[in-house]
N, C-alpha and C positions, 0 to 999 in steps of 0.2 A: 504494500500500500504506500501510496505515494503523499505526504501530509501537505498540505494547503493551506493556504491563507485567502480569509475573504476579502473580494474589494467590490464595495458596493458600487452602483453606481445608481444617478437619477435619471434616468431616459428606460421610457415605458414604450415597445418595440410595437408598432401600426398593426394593424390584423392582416394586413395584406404586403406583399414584398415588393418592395422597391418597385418593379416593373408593372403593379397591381396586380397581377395576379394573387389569387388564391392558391395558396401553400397549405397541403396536411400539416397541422400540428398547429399553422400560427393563430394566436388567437390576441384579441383585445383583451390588456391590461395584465400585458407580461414586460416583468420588470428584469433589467438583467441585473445578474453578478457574475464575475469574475473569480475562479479560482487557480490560485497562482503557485507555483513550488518555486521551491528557491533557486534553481538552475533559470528562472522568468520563463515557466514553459508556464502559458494559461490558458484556460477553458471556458467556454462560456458558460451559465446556466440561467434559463431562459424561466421563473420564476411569477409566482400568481402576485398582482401589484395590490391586489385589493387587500393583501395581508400587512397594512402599510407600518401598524404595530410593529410587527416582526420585525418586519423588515427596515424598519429606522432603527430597531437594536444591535445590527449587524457594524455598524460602525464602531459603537461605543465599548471600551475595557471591560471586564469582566465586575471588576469593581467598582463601575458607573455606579450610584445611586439613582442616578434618574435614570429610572428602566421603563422603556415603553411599555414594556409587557410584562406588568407584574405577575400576572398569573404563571410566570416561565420561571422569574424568581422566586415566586414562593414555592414551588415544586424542586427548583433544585435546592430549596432550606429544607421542605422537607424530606426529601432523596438523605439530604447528608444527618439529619434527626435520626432517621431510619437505617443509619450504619451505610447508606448506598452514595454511592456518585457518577457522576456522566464521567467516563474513561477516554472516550474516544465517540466520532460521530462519522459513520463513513457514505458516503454519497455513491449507490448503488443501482447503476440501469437495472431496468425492466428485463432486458434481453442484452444478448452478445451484440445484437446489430445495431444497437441505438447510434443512428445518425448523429442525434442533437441531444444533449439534454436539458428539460425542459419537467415543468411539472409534473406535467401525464408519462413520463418515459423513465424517471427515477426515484427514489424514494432513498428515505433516510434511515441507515441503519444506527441507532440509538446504543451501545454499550454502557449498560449498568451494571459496575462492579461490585460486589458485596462479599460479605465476607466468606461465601460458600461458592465464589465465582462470577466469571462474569454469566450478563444475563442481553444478550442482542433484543430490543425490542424496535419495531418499524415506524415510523413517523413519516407523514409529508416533508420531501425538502425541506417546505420552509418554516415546518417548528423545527427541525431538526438544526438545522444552520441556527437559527436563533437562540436554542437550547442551549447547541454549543459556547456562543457568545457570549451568555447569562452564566454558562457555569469554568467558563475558559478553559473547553476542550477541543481535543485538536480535532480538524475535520480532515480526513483522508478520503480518494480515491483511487478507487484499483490504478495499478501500473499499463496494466492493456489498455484501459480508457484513456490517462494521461499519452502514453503513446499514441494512439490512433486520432486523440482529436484535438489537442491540445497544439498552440501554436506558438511560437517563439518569439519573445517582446525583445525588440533591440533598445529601444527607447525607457525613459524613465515612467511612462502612463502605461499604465497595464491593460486600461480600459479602451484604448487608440484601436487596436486590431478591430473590436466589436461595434463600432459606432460608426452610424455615416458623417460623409463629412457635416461640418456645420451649420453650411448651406441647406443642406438637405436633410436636416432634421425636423421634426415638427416641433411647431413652437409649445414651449412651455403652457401648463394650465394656466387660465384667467387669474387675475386673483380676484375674489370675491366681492360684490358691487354692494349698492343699496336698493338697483332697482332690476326689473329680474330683464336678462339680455340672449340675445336670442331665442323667441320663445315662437320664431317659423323655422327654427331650425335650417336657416338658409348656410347656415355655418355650421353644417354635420349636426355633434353632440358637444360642440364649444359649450361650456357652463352647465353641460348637465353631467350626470354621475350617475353609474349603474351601481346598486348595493344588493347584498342578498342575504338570507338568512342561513342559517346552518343544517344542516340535514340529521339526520339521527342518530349518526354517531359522531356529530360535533363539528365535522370539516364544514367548511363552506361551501355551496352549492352552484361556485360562479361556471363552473360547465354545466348547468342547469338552463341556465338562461342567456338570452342575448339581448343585446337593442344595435337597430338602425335608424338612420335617418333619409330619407329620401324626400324629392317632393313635397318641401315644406311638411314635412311631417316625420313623428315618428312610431317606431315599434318597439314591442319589450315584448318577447315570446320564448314560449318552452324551447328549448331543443332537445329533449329528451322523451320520451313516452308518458313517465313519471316521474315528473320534477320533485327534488326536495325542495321544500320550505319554500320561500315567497321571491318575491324580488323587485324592488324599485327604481324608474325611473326618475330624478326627482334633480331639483336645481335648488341652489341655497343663496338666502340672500339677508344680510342686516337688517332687524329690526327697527335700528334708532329712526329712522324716518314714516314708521308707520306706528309706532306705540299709541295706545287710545284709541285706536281707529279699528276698526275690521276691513277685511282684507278678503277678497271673492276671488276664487279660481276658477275661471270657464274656459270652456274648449271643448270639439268636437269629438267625439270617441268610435272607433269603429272596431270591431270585435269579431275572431273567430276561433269557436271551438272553444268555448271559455269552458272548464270544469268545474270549476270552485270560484272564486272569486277574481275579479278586476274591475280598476275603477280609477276617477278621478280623487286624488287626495292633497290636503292641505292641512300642513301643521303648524305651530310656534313652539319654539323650542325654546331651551335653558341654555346659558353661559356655555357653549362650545370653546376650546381655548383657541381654535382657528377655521379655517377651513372644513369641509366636509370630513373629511380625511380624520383630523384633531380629535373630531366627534366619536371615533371610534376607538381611540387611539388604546385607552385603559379595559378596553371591555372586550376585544374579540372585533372582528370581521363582519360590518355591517348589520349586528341583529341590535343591538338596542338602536338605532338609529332606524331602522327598517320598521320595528315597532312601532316605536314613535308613529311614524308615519300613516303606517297601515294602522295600526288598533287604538291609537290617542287622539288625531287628530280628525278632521272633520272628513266627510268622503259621498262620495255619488258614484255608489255601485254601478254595476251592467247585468244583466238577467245572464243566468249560463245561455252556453249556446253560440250562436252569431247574428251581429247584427249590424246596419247599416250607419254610414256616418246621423248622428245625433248631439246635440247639444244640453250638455253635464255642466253643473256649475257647483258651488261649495261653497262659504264663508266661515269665514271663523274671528273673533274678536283678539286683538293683538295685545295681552296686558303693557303695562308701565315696565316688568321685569323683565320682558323678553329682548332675547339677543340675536336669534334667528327666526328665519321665514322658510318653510320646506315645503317643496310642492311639486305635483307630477303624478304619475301614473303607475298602479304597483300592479302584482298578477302573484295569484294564489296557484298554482297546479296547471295545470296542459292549459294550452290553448295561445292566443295571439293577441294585445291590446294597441291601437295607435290611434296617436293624438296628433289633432292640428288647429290651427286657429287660435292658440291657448293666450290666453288675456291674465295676469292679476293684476287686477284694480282694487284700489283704496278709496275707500267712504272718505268725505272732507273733514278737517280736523276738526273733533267735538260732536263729530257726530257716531258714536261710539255705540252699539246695536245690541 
């Protein structure tokens, strides 16, 4: 086994390749890292960006106190309570042939040492990478892989081989507004966020579902037979400019093959420490935020089934204390929801409902 070092990086890789085509495996909201040995041979690995937790602890010493992902810290206090500790974290394709690896193609071999032996248990890449980094163990992988796909950095940036050039990168996410922007979706999914909840045994569900944009409009649909858990479409925006007031979300919905639930939704939320992203940061991958959304906030279902473009609307009252504005379109189980047209308007100041 060949020991590694992480180098994160910030650039979340398009769903489709350079030339647009459509590529097996590539999918929206794959973040990369680099792993490096010390001879500067590095690999790519092509990682889920919605686990943005995690994945912001890959930078920080083992000894950070400010740990994104408490829940990785307290598992390894209590690992070491319990006589056990993280030994080692080995990064293991699916198959000999693995071209690329990437979420779906590898997985994390976890070593916990105790005092009767070690004990291998499997994790997703990226709690495993993270685990590692919370309990500062090394991460290795096999020698075949390092040889077969690993590629040689001359240079002092490790991350240079994996990145296009500058020019040809997509720009950076917005930062957050006060009043909600692109909402024809003339600009793809500028300012909106896909989130999801977690499936039954805890992973996150984001190859569950998808969203597009087309034709001033969008979609958020199953791609699987039997989706886990929910998934939202949604755009986030500051409150301070709408406090007191209520605030109405309309827009047209058009729906097919809906199973369980979809709809138009609108919420106000509590002191986020930033961005959409921030919101999730201490709790896991999209589910209390998702919640939020779908079960707290206010909503204009759609009947199961399918049906034709129609007009949904929702309000909700914005207290004194709110900090954010959440809004957009979620889906419960099978089936396909898109919106166009979508408006939030605010009632004039003082006129509070």
């Amino acid at each position: 086994m060949t020991t590694v070092r992480i180098v994160p990086a910030a650039y979340i890789r398009p769903a489709r390749a350079p030339d647009g085509s459509d590529v097996p495996g590539w999918r929206p909201h794959q973040r990369l890292i680099v792993l490096a040995d010390e001879d500067r041979r590095a690999v790519p690995l092509w990682v889920t960006a919605g686990h943005k937790g995690l994945l912001g602890r890959l930078g920080r010493p083992a000894a950070d106190s400010e740990v994104s992902s408490g829940l990785l810290e307290t598992a390894v206090r209590l690992l070491g309570a319990s006589g056990a500790e993280v030994s080692a974290v080995d990064i293991e394709p699916a198959s000999e042939d693995v071209a690329e690896l990437r979420s779906d193609t590898v997985v994390a071999c976890v070593g916990l040492a105790t005092a009767t032996g070690t004990r291998p248990v499997t994790v997703g890449a990226e709690y495993g990478l993270a685990l590692a980094a919370v309990a500062g163990a090394p991460v290795r992988v096999a020698d075949e892989v390092m040889d077969r796909l690993a590629v040689s950095v001359p240079g002092e940036d490790m991350l240079a081989p994996f990145l296009p050039p500058p020019g040809a990168r997509p720009p950076g996410r917005p930062a957050r507004r006060f009043e909600p922007r692109n909402m024809a979706f003339t600009n793809g999914l500028d300012y909106w966020e896909l989130a999801v909840s977690s499936s039954a045994d805890g992973q996150p569900a984001w190859q569950d579902y998808s969203c597009t944009a087309a034709d001033q409009s969008a979609a958020l649909a199953a791609t699987v037979p039997e989706p886990a858990g929910f998934a939202v479409l949604v755009q986030t925006i500051a409150a301070a400019d709408y406090r007191g007031r209520t605030v109405t979300l309309r827009g047209q919905l058009r729906t097919t093959d809906i199973a369980d639930q979809a709809g138009l939704h609108l919420a106000v939320g509590g002191p986020p420490a930033g961005p959409f992203g921030a919101m999730l940061r201490d709790h896991g991958p999209a589910v209390p935020f998702g919640a939020m959304l779908r079960d707290h906030g206010g909503s204009s279902l759609t009947a199961p089934g399918s049906s034709d473009w129609s007009w949904h609307e929702v309000t909700m009252p914005v207290p004194g204390e709110a900090t954010s504005i959440l809004f957009g379109i979620s889906l419960t189980g099978r089936g396909r929801i898109e919106l166009r047209g979508a408006e939030l308007t605010p009632a004039q100041p003082g006129t509070q409902e």
